[in-house]
Each structure stands twice: as C-alpha cells, then as structure tokens.
N, C-alpha and C positions, 0 to 999 in steps of 0.2 A: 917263467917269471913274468912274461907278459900278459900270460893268462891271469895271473895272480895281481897282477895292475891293477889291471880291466875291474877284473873280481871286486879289490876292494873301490874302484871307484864308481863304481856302479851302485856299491852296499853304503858308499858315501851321498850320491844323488838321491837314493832312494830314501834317505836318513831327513836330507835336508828339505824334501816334499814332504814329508811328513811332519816333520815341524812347524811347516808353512802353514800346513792344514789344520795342526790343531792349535796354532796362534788365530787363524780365522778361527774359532773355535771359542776363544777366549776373549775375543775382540765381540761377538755376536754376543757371548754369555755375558759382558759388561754391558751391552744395549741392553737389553734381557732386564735384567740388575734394574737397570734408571726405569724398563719402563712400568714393574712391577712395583718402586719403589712408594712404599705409601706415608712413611715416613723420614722426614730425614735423619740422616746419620750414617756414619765411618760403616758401622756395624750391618747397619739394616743393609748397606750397598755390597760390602761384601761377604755377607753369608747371602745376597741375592745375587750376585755374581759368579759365589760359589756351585751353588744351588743350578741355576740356570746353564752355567758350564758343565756339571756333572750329566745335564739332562741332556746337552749338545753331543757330548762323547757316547752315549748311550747309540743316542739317533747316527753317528758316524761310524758307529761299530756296526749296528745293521746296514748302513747304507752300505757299507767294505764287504760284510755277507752276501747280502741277499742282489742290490744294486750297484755293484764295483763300476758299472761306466758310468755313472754319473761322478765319480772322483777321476774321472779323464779330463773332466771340464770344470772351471773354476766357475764358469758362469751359471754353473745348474746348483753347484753349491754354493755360492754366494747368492743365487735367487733365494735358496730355501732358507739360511738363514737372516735373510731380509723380510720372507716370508711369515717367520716366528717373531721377531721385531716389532713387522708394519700391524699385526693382528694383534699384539699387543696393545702398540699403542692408538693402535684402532680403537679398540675396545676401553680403553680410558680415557678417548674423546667421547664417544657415546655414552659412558660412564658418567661422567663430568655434566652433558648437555641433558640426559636423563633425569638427573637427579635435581637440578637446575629448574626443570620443567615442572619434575614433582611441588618443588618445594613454592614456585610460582603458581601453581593452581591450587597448593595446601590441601583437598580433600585425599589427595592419592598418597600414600603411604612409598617414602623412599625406596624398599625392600624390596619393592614389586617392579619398579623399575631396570632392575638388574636383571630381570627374564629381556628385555629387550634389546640389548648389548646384542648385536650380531654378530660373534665372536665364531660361528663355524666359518664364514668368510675364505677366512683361512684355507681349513679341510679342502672348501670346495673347490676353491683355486688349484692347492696344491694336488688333485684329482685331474685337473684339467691340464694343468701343468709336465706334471711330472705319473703317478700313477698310485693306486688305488693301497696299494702295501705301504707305500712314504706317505700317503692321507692319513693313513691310520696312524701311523707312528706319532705324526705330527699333530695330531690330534688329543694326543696321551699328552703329548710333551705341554702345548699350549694350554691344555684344564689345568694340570695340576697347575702351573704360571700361575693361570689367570688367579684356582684357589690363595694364592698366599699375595696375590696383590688384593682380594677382597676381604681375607680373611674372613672367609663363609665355607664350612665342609662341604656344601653342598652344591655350590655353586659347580666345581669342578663335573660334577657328575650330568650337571642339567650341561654343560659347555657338550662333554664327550660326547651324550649323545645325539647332543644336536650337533655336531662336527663329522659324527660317522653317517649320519643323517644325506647331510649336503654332501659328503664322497658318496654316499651309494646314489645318488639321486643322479648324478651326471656321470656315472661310470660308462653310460655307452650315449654319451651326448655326441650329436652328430651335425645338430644344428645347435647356433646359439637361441633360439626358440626352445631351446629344452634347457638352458638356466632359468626362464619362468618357471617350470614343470617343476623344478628342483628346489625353488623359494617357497612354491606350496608347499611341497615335503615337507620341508626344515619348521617353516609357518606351523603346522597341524601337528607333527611331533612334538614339535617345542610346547607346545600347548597341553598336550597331554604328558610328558614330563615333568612340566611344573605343576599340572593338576596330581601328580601322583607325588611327589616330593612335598608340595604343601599337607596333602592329606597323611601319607609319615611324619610330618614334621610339626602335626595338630595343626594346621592355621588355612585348613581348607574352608571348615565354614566360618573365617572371619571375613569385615569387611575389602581387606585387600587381596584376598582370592580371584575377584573378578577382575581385578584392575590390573595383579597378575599376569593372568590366561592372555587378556589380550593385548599386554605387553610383548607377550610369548607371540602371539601370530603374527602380529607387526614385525617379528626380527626377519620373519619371511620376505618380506616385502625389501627392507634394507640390504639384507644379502644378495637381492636380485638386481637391486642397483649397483649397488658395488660392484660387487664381480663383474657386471654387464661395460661396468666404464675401468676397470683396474687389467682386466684381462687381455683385452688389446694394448694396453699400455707395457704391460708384461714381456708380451708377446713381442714386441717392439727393441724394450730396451736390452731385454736379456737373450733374442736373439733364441728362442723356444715356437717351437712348431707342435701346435696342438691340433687334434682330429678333424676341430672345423676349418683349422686352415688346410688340410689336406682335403678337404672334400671340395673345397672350392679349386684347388688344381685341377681335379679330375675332369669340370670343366671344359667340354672339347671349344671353348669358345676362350680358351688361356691363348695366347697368341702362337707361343711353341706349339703347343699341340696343333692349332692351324699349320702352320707353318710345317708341319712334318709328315700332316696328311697329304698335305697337297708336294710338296716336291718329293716328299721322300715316301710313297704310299705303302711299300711293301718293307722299310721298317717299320713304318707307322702298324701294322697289321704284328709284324714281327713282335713288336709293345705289346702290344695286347691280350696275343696268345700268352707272353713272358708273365704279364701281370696276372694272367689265371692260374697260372701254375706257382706263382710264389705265393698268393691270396690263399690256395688251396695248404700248403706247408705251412703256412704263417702260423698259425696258429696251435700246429701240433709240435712246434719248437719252439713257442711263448714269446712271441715276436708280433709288433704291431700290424694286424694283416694292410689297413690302412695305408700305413706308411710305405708298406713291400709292396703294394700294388702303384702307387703314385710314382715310388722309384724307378718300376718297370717303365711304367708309362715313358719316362724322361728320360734312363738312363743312355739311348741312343741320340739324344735330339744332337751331338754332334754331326752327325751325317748329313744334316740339313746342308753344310758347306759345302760337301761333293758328293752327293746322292747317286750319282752314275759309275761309280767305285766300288760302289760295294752291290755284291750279288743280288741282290732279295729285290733292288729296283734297277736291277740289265732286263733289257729283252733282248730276244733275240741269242745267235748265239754265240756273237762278237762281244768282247769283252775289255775295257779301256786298259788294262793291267798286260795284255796282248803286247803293246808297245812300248809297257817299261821294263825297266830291270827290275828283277826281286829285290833290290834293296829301295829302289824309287818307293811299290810299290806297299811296303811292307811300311815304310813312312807315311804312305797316304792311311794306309787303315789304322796305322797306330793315332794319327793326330787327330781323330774321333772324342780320343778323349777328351784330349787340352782345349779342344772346340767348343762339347759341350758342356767343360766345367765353365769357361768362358762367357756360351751365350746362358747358363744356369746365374750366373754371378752379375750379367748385364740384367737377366729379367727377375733380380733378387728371388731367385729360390729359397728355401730353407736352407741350412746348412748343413742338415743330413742329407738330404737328395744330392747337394752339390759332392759329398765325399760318395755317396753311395756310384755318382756317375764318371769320379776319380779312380775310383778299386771294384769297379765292375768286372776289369778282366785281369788286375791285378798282376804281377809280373809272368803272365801266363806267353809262352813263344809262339806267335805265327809259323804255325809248323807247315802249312803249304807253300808260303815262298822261302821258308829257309830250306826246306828240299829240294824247290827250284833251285835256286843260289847251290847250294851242294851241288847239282847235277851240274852248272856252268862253271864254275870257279875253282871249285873242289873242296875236300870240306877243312885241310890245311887252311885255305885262306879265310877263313870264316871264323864269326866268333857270336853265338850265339844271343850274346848282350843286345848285337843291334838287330834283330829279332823279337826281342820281347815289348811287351808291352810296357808303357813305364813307371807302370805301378802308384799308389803300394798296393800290397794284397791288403785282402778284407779285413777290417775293422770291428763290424759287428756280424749280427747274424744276419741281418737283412742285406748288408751285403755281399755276403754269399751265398745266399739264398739268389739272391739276381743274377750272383755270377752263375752260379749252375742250372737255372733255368734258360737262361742265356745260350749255353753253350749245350744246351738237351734240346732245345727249339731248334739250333740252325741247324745239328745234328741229322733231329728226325725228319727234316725236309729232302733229303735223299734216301731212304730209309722204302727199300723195296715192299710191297706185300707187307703193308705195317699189321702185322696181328701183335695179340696183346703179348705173345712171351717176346718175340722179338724188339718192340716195344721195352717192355721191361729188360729186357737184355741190355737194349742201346742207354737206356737210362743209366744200369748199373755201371756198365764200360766207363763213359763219360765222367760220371761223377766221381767212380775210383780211379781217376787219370787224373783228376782236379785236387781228388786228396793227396794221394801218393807225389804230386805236383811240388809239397807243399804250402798252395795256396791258400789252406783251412787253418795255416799253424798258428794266426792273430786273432784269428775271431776264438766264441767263444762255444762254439758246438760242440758237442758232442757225440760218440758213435752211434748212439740212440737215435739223437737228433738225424743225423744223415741217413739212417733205417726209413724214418718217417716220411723224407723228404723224400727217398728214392721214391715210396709207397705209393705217396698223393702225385708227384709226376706223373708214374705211369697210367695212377686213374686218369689224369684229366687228360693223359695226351690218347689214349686210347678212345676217351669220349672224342676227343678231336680228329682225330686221325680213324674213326670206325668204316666198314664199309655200307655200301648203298647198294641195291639189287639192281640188276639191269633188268634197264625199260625194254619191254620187248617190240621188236621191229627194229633197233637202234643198235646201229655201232659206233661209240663213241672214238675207238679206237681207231678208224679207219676214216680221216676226212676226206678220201679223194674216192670213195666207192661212192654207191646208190646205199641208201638201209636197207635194211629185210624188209619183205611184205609184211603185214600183220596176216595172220590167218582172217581174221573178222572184218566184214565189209565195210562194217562202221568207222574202223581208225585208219582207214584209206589217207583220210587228208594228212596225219600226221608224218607220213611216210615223206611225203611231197617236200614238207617246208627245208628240213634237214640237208635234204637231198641239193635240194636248188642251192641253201646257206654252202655245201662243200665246194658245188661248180663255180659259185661267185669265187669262194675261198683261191680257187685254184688260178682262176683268172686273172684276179690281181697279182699272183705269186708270179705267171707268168709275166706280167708287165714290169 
C-alpha cells in the first residue's frame, strides 16, 4: 500500500509539472499573439495565440525528445521562450523604423526594406545559448511567426535561411570575435536569398532590387550588434554558460587556478591529466568537450583548504591521516567537496561546473578508511553512511564523465609496469565498480556510451603513462651508487654530474 502512495503521488507531481509547463507555454504563445498582431481584434489575437501556441508545443515535444535537460531548468525554458518573444518583437521595431525611413527619403520602395529586419538574431543567439538542433527548431518556428505578421509568403523563407545561416556561422565560436565572422555570413546570404527570391518573384530587374540587396547586407552588420550587447546580458540574467565563457576559465591566470597551482601543485597536475581524459570522451558521448575539460580543471579546487590531506601533494613518507582516526580523517577528504562548491560560488562559477564539483564523487564510499575503521572497531559498529561521500551522484553526462576520469587517474598512479593491457584492465576494473556502484543510474549514459569512454581513457592514459628507453651509463634506479661508465670516451663528463648529484643526495639525508 505504500508503495502504491508513493506511486500515485509521484504520477500526481509529475502531472502538476507538466501543466506548469504547458501554461508557460500558453502564457509565451499569447506574447507571440500581441507581437505578431497586425491588426486589431478578438479574432486576429486569438487564432495568433492559437497558432503561436500550437508552434510552442511542437518546439516542447522535441525539446522532451531530443533535449530532456533543459526541462530540468525553468530558466533555459523560459530563456527560449523569451527568445521567440524578444525576436519577434525585435523585428517589428526594426520593421516599424524601416519603413519609417523608406517612406522619409520616398525614392526607396517599402518592400525592400523588409530584407533588412535582422530577424536571424534569434537563431544565432539561440546557437550560442543553448545549441545548434533548438537553432534550428527555433528558426522554423520564428519564419513561419514572422510570415503571418507580414503577411508576405515569402518573407518566412528569406527569415529561415538567414536564421540557419547565423546558427551555422557560430556553431564552433570560441571567441566573441567570431560574431563579426558570422554577421558577414548572415550579411552575404541574406543578399543572395533575396537576389534569388526577387528573381522568382519577377521584381529582380526592377528598380527596387538594388535597394533590396543592400538592405539584405546591412542585416549583417545589426545582428552583429545585437547579439554583441544582448548576449552578455543573457548570460547574465538567465544564469547560461556559453563556450566563450568557458574559454576564459581556462585562463591559468582565473585566481582558483592560481591558487591551486601554487598550494595544491599535484592536484593541480592531477586536473589536468582529468581534463584530457574527459576532453578525449567528450565528444564520443555528445557532450560539451569544453565544458568537461573546464569542469576537470575546477572540480578539485576544494583541496586548496587542506592541501597536505590528500596524497598527490605529501612528500615524503609520513602522512597527516597517520595521527587521525578513519573517521576524523574520512571528514577531512569528504569536505573537499562542500569547500569547493563554496569557494566555486564565492568566485561566481557557472552553475554547471559548481554541480559538476558537487557529484564528482557522488555518494561513492571511502573504501580505504572505512577498512581502517573495520580493522579498529569492527565492522558491527560501523555503518557505511558515514563513509561516503555526500553526494548526489551525477546529474549529466559530464559529470560522470569527471567522476570516472577522476577515479582512473588516481588509480593509474600506483599502477606497476603500466603497459597498454594492463592499462586497459585498471580502466575497465574501476569503471565497472563505478557502474555496478550505482552511481551512473541519474545521468544519462548509456552502455555504448561507457564502451567509448572505457576506449579513449586507456588511449590517452597509455599515451601518458608510455615508457622511455634507458640512457646508457645511467641508473636511475640506484641514487646512492656511481653510474656505469659509457663505453665511449667522449660521454665521460656525463657520467660525473649524476654521480656527484647522488653523494650530495646522500649527505643531506645523512644530516
């Protein structure tokens, strides 16, 4: 019976989000309505309402298909349809000031002013924004709009492809110096779209052909404005991390990243190996590689607190955890996390990197002090809970993508005689402990997916981890002998320097 509670009040919450979403739905589709409205009346507002709403459900039934996390967040769907909105009535300001202009200098023909309306805007935002599959969508949706507030067939077509235009122009923008590159685009397309739509439409060689064309190039130039002053504002209010903001973290001159090189240096190094191993997956599990690499980068900067706690920066082969109990010490590694969501939230992070460095280890258990703790206590008095990490598990894919690089990195640094099957062995081990764990059971991977990942780990840790041929005359393995001679007379001197660096070595050890 309680399962049957649960059941139906679970089929109830899930009932009432859903109507939530498609009253935002209905609430955008009446923006929509006012801003396509070109005449007044009861009628005109709601078959535009209608209309506008039907194209909203369209666009939310792909987004449930194709992109389900962005219906985790209210702020990515209320971006986009603020998105469909603002480009509306963007576009019937420019509309308005356009024609305004025409009919103030009288030789230019109204008609032709309509190539000028910068109405990809939109696309290209929504590109930068969000990504290149919801451009497109949103692209369909805003022509056909825009057609029934101009009431011109044609117009929709010249809108579409200059909107797919502006999405493919910044699909791998990395600087904001590449919205110029993509204002050309949209500029030069748009120019020849309307020369090929006037020329179908007979009114190529009239006089407002020319006046047309280079209405059309101009929209280039407004799109690059726009977007250049809307997108940090974007970015801003809705709380969205786009590519170029991640490239300016990577940054070793971001203050955390200082700060981690210098107290914490062999996490810092630990990052970075992490970030080439999930950069290398990223992409064969359709995952922002960007984003997975920036995540590595940060997902440790907790340690910066107690750097001398954790392994990767001991020397030596005394250890601070030497004079706690397994449960002191199993608190000091866990609160790594709560630290660096903490100092992630002081240096305003994103707010995916801030969950990515929350469910990095995900409610995974510190199995070396809770064995400790076993071997003292016994395992009656113990209770695994306070052990684990505090979670949650991973969210997306790129969070588990850092958890398992994570936990394959600190792995392979004890890892005898690394050749490549062994290598590959430690990878598979680890990661099938991580699944069977189940810490993969909220993200959104798949078996496939963790195939790939196994695949590109063991490349790059095998590129990492390769061996070097020994130098001849040299034992690195022996600091307290002399080297070998060289056979040849000539590398006499190298024999010497080695030699004298072990006696100093030993000297001090003695002191």
């Amino acid at each position: 019976m309680k399962d049957m509670k649960n059941g139906i009040q679970k089929t109830t919450k899930v009932s009432k989000v859903d109507v939530k979403k498609y009253s935002l739905l209905i609430v955008f589709g009446f923006l929509s309505a006012i801003a396509i409205q070109e005449k007044l009346g009861i009628e005109h507002l709601v078959g535009g309402m209608l209309t506008a709403s039907l194209l909203l459900v369209i666009l939310y039934r792909d987004i449930l298909r194709y992109k389900p996390a962005y219906l985790k967040n209210y702020n990515m769907l209320v971006l986009l349809g603020f998105m469909i909105v603002s480009t509306l009535f963007l576009g019937r300001f420019f509309g308005y000031v356009l024609i305004n202009l025409a009919r103030g200098i009288g030789f230019i023909p109204i008609e032709s002013t309509l190539f000028g309306i910068p109405i990809s805007v939109g696309a290209m935002l929504v590109m930068l924004l969000f990504d290149f599959h919801t451009a497109i969508v949103f692209s369909f949706i805003v022509s056909l709009l825009s057609g029934l507030w101009l009431n011109n067939a044609i117009y929709p077509v010249y809108a579409f492809i200059g909107s797919l235009t502006a999405a493919f122009s910044v699909i791998r923008c990395k600087k904001r110096s590449a919205i110029l590159r993509g204002g050309f685009y949209v500029g030069v397309v748009n120019a020849m779209t309307a020369s090929f739509l006037l020329l179908f439409a007979g009114k190529f060689f009239t006089i407002g052909a020319a006046s047309s064309v280079m209405f059309a190039l101009s929209s280039g130039i407004s799109v690059v404005a726009i977007v250049s002053v809307m997108l940090p504002l974007l970015e801003y209010m809705f709380k969205v991390t786009t590519d170029i903001s991640l490239l300016e973290l990577l940054d070793l001159d971001q203050p955390l990243m200082k700060n981690l090189m210098i107290s914490a240096p062999g996490t810092y190094h630990h990052s970075v190996i992490v970030g080439n191993l999930v950069e290398a997956a990223a992409e064969a599990v359709g995952v922002n590689p960007l984003l997975a690499r920036v995540s590595s980068y940060y997902h440790d900067i907790g340690k910066v607190k107690m750097p001398e706690y954790f392994v990767e920066n001991q020397s030596g082969s005394l250890s601070k955890h030497d004079k706690l109990t397994p449960h002191m010490s199993s608190m000091i590694i866990g609160s790594h996390v709560k630290e660096g969501v903490e100092l992630a939230r002081q240096q305003k992070l994103p707010e995916p990197i801030i969950d990515i460095i929350e469910q990095h280890h995900g409610t995974g258990l510190m199995t070396y002090f809770y064995q400790k703790a076993k071997e003292q206590e016994g395992e009656q008095k113990l209770s695994e809970d306070e052990y684990k990490y505090p979670g949650p598990k991973p969210q997306t894919r790129v969070a588990a993508l850092v958890m398992m690089a994570d936990a394959v990195e600190a792995a392979s640094r004890v890892l005898n005689d690394p050749t490549p099957a062994r290598i590959t062995a430690l990878v598979d081990r680890i990661i099938n402990h991580i699944f069977l764990e189940g810490q993969l059971d909220e993200c959104e991977l798949t078996l496939k997916d963790i195939s790939e990942i196994k695949s590109h780990f063991s490349y790059i840790l095998t590129g990492i981890m390769h061996k070097r041929i020994d130098y001849p005359g040299f034992n690195f393995n022996e600091n307290s002998k002399k080297s070998q001679e060289l056979p040849k007379r000539d590398n006499e001197g190298l024999n010497k320097e080695p030699a004298k660096a072990n006696k100093d070595k030993s000297a001090e050890a003695k002191m």
